[in-house]
C-alpha distance (Angstrom), angle and dihedral (degrees) to the residues before:
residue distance angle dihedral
X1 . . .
X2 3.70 . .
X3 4.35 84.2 .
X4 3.65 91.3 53.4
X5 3.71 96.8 49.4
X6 3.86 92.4 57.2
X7 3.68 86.8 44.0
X8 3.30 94.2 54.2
X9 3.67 90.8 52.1
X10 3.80 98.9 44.0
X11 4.15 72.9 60.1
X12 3.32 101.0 49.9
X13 4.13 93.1 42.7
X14 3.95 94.2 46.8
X15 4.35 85.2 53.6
X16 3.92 91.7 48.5
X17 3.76 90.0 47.6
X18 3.75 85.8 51.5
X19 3.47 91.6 46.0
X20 3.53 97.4 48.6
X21 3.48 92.7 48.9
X22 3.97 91.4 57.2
X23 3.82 90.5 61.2
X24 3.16 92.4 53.9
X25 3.27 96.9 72.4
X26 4.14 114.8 29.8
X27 3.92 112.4 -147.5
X28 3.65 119.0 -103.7
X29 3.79 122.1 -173.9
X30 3.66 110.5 -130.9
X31 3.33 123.2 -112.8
X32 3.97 133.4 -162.8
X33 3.95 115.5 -81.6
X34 3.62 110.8 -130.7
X35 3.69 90.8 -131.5
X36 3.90 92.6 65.9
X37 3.36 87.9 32.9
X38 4.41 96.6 60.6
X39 3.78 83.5 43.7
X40 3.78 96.8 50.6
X41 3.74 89.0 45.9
X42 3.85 90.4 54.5
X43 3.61 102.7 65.1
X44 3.93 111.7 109.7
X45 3.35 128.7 -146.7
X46 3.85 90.9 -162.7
X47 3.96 88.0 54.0
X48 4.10 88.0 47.5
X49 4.04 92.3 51.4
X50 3.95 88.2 55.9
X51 3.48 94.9 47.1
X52 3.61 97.6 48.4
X53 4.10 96.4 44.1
X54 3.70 90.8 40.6
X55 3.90 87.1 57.7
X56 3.88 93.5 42.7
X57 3.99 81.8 50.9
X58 3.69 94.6 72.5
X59 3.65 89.9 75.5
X60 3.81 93.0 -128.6
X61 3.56 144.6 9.2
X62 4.23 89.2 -173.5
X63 3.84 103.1 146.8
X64 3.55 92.1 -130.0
X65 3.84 89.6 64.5
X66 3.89 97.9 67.7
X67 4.03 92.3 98.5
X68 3.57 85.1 47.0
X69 3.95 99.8 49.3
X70 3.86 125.5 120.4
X71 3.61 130.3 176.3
X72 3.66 97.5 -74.4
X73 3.79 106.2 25.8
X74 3.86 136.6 53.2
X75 3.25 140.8 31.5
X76 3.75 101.1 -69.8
X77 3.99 87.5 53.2
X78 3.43 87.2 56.6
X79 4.12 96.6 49.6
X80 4.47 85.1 52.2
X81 3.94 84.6 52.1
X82 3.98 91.3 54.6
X83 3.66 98.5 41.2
X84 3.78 81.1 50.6
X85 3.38 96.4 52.2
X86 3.87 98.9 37.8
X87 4.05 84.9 50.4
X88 3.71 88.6 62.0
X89 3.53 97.8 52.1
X90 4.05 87.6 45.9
X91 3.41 81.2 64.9
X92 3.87 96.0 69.1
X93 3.82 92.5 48.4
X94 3.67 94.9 81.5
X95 3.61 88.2 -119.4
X96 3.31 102.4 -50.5
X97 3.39 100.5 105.5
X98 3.81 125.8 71.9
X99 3.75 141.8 178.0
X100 3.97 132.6 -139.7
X101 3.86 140.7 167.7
X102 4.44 118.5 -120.7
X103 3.93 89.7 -151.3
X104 3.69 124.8 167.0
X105 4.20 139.0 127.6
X106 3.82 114.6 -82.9
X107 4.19 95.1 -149.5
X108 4.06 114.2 -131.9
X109 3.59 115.9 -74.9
X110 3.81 124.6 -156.4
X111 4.12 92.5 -95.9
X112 3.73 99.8 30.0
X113 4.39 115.9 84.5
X114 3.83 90.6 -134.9
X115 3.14 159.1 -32.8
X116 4.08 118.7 -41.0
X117 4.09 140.5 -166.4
X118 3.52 116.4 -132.1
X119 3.41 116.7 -164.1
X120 4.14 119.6 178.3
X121 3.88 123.6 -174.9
X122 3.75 115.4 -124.3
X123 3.89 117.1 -166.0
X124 3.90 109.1 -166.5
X125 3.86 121.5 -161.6
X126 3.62 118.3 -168.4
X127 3.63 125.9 -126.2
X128 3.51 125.8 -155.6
X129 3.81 104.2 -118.6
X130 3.90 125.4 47.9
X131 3.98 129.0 -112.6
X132 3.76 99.5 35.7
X133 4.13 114.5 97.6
X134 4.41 121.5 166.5
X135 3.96 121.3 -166.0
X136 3.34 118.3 -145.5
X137 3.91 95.9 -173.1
X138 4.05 135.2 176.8
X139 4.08 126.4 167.5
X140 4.04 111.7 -121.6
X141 3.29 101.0 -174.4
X142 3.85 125.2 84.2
X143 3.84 155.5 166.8
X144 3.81 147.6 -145.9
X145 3.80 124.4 -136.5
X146 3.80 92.4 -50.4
X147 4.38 108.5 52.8
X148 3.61 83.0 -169.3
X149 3.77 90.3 58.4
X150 3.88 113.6 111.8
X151 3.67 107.9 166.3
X152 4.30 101.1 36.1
X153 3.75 121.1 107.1
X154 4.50 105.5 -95.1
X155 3.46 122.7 168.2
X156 3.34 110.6 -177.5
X157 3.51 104.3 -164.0
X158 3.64 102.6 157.4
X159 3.36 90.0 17.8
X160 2.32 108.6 92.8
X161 3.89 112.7 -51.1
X162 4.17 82.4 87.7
X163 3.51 91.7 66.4
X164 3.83 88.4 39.9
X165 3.99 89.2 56.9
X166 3.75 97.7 42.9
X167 4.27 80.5 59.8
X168 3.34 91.2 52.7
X169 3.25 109.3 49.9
X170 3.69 95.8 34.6
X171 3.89 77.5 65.4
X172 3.58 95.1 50.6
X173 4.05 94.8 54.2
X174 3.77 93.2 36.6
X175 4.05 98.6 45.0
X176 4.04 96.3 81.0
X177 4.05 99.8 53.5
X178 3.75 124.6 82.3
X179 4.15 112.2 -118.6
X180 4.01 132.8 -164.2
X181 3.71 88.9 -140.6
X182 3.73 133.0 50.2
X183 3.70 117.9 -109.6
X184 4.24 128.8 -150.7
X185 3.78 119.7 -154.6
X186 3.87 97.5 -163.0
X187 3.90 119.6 -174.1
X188 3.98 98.2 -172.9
X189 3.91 119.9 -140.2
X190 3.90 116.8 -155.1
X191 4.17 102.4 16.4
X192 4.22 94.7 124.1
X193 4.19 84.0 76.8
X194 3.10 109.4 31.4
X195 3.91 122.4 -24.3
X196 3.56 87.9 -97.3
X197 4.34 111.7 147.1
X198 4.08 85.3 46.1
X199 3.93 92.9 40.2
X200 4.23 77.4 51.8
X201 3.97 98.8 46.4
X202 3.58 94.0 43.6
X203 4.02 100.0 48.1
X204 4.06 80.5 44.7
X205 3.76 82.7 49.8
X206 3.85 98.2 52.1
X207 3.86 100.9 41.6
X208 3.59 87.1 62.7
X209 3.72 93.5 41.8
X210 3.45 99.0 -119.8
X211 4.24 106.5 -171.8
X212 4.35 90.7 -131.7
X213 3.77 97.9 167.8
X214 3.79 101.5 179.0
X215 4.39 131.7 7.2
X216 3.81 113.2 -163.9
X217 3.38 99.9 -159.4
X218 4.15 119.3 -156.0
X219 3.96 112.3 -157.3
X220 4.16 109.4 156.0
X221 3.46 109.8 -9.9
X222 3.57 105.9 148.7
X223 3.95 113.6 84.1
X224 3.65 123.5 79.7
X225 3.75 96.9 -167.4
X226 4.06 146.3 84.8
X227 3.70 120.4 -129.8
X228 3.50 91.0 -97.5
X229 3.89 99.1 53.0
X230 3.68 107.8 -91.2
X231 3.45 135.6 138.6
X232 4.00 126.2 -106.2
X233 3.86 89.2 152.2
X234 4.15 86.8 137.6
X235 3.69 95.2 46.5
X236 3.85 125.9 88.7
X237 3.71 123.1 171.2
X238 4.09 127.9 -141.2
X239 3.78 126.1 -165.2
X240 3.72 129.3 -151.0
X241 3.71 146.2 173.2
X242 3.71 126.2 -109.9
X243 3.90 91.9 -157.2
X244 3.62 127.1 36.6
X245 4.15 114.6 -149.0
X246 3.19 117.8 -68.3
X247 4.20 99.3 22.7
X248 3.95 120.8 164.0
X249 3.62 111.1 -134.7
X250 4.05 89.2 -154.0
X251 3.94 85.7 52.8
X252 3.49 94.9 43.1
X253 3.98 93.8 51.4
X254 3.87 91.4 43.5
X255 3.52 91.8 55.0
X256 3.63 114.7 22.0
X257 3.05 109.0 -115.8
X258 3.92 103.8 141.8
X259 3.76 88.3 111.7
X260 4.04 105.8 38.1
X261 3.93 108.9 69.5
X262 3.74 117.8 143.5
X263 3.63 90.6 -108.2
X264 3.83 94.5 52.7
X265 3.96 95.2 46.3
X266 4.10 79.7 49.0
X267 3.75 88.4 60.7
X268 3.67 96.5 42.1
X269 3.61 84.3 54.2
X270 3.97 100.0 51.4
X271 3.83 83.1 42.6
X272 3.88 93.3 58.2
X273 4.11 91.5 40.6
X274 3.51 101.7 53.0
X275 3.76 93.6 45.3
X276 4.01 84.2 77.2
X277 3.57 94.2 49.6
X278 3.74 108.6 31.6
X279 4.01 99.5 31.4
X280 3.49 91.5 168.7
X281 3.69 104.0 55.3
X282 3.44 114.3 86.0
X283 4.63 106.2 -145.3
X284 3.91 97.1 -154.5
X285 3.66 101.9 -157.2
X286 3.81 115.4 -142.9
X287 4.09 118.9 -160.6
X288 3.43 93.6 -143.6
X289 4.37 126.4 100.0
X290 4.09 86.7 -124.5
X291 4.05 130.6 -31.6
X292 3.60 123.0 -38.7
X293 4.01 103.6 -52.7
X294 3.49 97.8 -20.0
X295 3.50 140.9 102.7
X296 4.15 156.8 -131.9
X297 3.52 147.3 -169.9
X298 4.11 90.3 -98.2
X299 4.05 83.8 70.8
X300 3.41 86.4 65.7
X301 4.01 99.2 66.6
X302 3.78 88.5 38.4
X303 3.77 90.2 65.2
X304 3.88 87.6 54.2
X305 3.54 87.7 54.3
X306 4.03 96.9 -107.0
X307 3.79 117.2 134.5
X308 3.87 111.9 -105.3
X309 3.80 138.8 179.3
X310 4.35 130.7 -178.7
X311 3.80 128.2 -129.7
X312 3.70 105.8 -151.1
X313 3.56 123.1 158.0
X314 3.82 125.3 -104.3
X315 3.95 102.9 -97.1
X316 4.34 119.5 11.0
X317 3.81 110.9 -141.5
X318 4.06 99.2 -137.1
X319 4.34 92.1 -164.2
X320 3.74 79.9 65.7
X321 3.56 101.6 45.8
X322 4.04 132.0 72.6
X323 3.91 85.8 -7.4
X324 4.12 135.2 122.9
X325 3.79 108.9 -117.9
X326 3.48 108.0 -103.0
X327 3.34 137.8 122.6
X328 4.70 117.8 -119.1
X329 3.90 120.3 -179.1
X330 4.07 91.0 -12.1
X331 3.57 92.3 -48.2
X332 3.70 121.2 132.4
X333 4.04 109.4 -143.1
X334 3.73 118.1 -170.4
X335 3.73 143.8 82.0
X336 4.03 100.0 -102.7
X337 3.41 135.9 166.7
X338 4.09 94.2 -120.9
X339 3.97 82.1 77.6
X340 3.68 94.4 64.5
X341 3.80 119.1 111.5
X342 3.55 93.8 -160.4
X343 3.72 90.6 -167.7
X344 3.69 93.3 53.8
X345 3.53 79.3 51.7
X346 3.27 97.5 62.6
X347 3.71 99.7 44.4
X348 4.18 82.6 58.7
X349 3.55 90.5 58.7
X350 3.58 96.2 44.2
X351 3.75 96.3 57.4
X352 3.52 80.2 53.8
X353 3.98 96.2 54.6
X354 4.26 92.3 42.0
X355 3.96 87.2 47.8
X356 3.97 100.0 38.9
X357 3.96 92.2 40.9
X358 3.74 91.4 53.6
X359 3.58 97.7 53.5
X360 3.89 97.0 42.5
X361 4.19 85.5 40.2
X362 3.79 100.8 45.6
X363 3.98 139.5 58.8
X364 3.37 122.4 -56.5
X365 3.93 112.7 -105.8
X366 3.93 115.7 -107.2
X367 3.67 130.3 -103.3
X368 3.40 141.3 -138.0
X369 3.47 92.0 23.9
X370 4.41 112.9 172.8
X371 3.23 135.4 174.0
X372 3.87 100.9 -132.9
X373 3.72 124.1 -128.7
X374 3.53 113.8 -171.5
X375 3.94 102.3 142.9
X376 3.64 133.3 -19.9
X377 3.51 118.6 -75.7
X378 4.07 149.3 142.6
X379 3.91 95.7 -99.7
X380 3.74 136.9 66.5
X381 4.25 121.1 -124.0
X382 3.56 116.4 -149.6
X383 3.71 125.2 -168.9
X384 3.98 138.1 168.7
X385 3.58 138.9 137.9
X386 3.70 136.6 -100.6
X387 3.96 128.0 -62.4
X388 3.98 126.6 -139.8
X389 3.85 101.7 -106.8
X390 3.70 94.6 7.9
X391 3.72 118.3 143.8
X392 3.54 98.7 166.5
X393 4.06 144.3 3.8
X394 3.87 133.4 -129.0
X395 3.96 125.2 -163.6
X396 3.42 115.8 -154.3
X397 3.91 132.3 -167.3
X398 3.46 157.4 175.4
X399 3.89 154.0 -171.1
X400 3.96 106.7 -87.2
X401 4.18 94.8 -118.6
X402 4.04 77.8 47.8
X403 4.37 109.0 111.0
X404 3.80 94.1 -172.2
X405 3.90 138.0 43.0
X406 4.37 109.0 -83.6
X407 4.00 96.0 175.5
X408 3.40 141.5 30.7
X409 4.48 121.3 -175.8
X410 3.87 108.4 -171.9
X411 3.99 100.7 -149.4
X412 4.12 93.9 -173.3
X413 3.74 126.4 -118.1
X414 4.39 95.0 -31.4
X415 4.05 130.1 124.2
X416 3.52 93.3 -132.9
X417 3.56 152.4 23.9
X418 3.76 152.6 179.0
X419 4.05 123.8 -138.1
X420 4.13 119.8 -168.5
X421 3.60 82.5 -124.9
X422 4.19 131.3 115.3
X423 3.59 115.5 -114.9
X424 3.92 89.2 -157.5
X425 3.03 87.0 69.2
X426 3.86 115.8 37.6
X427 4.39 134.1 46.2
X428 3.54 111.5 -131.9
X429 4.14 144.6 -158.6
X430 3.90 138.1 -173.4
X431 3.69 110.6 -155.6
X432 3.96 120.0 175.3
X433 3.71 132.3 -121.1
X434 4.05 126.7 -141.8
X435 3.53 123.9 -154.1
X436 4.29 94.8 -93.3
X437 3.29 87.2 56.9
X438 3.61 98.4 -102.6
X439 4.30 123.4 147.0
X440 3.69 143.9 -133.6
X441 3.44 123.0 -130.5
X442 4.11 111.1 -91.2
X443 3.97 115.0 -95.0
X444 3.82 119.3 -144.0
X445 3.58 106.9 -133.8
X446 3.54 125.9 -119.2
X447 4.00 126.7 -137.7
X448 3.86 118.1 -113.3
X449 3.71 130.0 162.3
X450 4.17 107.2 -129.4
């Protein structure tokens, strides 16, 4: 009896900490920052159809057609234009923005002719505080029916030279304002066989330990209809992983985390974001790496362990994709620039801007954040240390047959806390709060004893 009276109170204590800790810190909904906001408001969808028709005007950006490339034509043309283009915007950044080439020689592989340089243009902007990178990455290179096919007519409107135009100008509007975080604008060479100038860049990126903490990846982005004619114009799609590199199944099973990767809790976040700056688009979030057994260049920073989502839009047109141009039985085949919404376009890239902004704007996410395990019990310990920029801390949950966020307790500017809430039966996150209001990304919590 005398056991369940101190149980009891170790109850009752654990729920007034929790309590107390609530009042601390008085919800507030968040709001958009007026910051994110100008830049969000400055994307163009004029600017975007230039960029993407003067990019489908080089005839080809086929791999194969580097050795072939003059100044107007092929893909190499193409890569001059964008360092071009991305050195002009440098210029706004008041030097802090600068602009390199990723070349090297892709050896033969059993189904390519030859040998190949790729060559990928990385714009860097530099934050103001150390160990927090963001990718904002597109493909530029493309093909027709034959990926092997240097020297035949490919436009590559939507892809990928959308994706490649939503970089760009996300550049342009971003380049002027002053971030925490550091911020990549990667246009990949070489993804149509084989991810390879991203699978370069990020293995380059990891050996020197480069802190990436999120790539947005852009790959067809530009069409806002179905095969059949219909409009998804409000309807954007995001991929993620289940399992980051290097998952344990027994772990994963044990503690249910099937549904919690960094990547995924990085698409719940740019979900949540963009809803107060894009209200009308509905982000459908799919719970799959990429499309049904296929790939992109954001699988590439997920093997190097970096967390990693893809843009794509709501519903791919194949007779425009992969194909000659031609037209067969009254259908027009071919990836041209006449099926650009350059609107839709521009909504793409400004779920980019809202989501990209916010990370490199706000507080940095906290670390070493455990759910602590020290006996059994009825209530949940959280614990974690300190932010840059933090001010406060939010803990969010949700049933474990839940896909999306259902509660969030803010529990003020403390390292940990303790809810009156099972942890057999809920997933949970920390996320940080700056003093604009701005949030982290959600951390899953890992187990440790004390």
């Amino acid at each position: 009896m005398q056991v369940c009276d101190m149980l009891a109170r170790s109850i009752a204590l654990a729920a007034a900490v929790a309590v107390t800790a609530t009042a601390a810190a008085p919800a507030s909904s968040p709001r958009p920052d007026p910051r994110i906001l100008a830049m969000v408001r400055a994307v163009s969808a004029s600017h975007l159809r230039a960029i993407d028709e003067r990019l489908v005007g080089f005839r080809t950006r086929n791999d194969f057609s580097e050795i072939h490339s003059t100044k107007t034509q092929g893909v190499f043309a193409a890569r001059d234009w964008l360092v071009a283009q991305l050195k002009k915007i440098a210029a706004t950044s008041g030097g802090r923005m600068t602009v390199r080439l990723d070349t090297y020689v892709q050896p033969k592989l059993s189904f390519t002719p030859r040998a190949v340089t790729e060559s990928s243009v990385i714009a860097t902007l530099r934050g103001s505080e150390p160990g927090r990178v963001y990718v904002m990455s597109s493909h530029y290179d493309d093909c027709n029916g034959d990926c092997t096919d240097g020297l035949g007519v490919a436009p590559g409107a939507d892809d990928n030279a959308s994706g490649t135009s939503a970089v760009l100008e996300a550049a342009r509007v971003m380049a002027a304002t002053h971030f925490r975080g550091t911020i990549i604008f990667a246009c990949f060479d070489g993804e149509e066989l084989g991810l390879w100038g991203s699978a370069h860049f990020a293995r380059e990126m990891a050996a020197r330990h480069v802190p990436i903490l999120a790539d947005l990846n852009n790959d067809i982005v530009g069409n806002s209809k179905t095969h059949d004619g219909r409009s998804v114009f409000h309807t954007l799609r995001i991929f993620s992983e289940a399992l980051p590199a290097g998952a344990k199944p027994r772990l994963v099973n044990l503690l249910g985390t099937e549904n919690d990767s960094p990547s995924r809790e990085l698409a719940r976040f740019i979900v949540s974001t963009d809803r107060l700056y894009l209200p009308t688009l509905h982000i459908q979030e799919i719970f799959r790496a990429d499309r049904f057994l296929r790939g992109g260049d954001q699988e590439s920073f997920q093997a190097e362990g970096y967390p990693a989502i893809r843009f794509t839009e709501a519903s791919e047109v194949f007779e425009h994709q992969h194909q000659n141009v031609r037209v067969e039985h009254g259908v027009q085949y071919g990836d041209l620039p006449q099926y650009i919404d350059p609107n839709y376009l521009a909504q793409s890239t400004r779920a980019n801007v809202a989501a990209l902004a916010t990370l490199a704007l706000g507080p940095a996410a906290p670390t070493h954040v455990h759910i602590v395990l020290a006996h059994l019990g009825y209530t949940t310990t959280l614990r974690w240390r300190r932010a840059a920029d933090a001010t406060a801390y939010e803990v969010l949950w949700r049933k474990t047959d839940a896909a999306t966020w259902q509660h969030l307790r803010p529990v003020g500017d403390v390292t940990t806390v303790t809810l009156p809430i099972s942890y057999d039966d809920y997933v949970f996150a920390v996320r940080s709060v700056d003093a604009n209001g701005l949030r982290s990304v959600g951390v899953f919590p890992s187990p440790v004893r004390k």
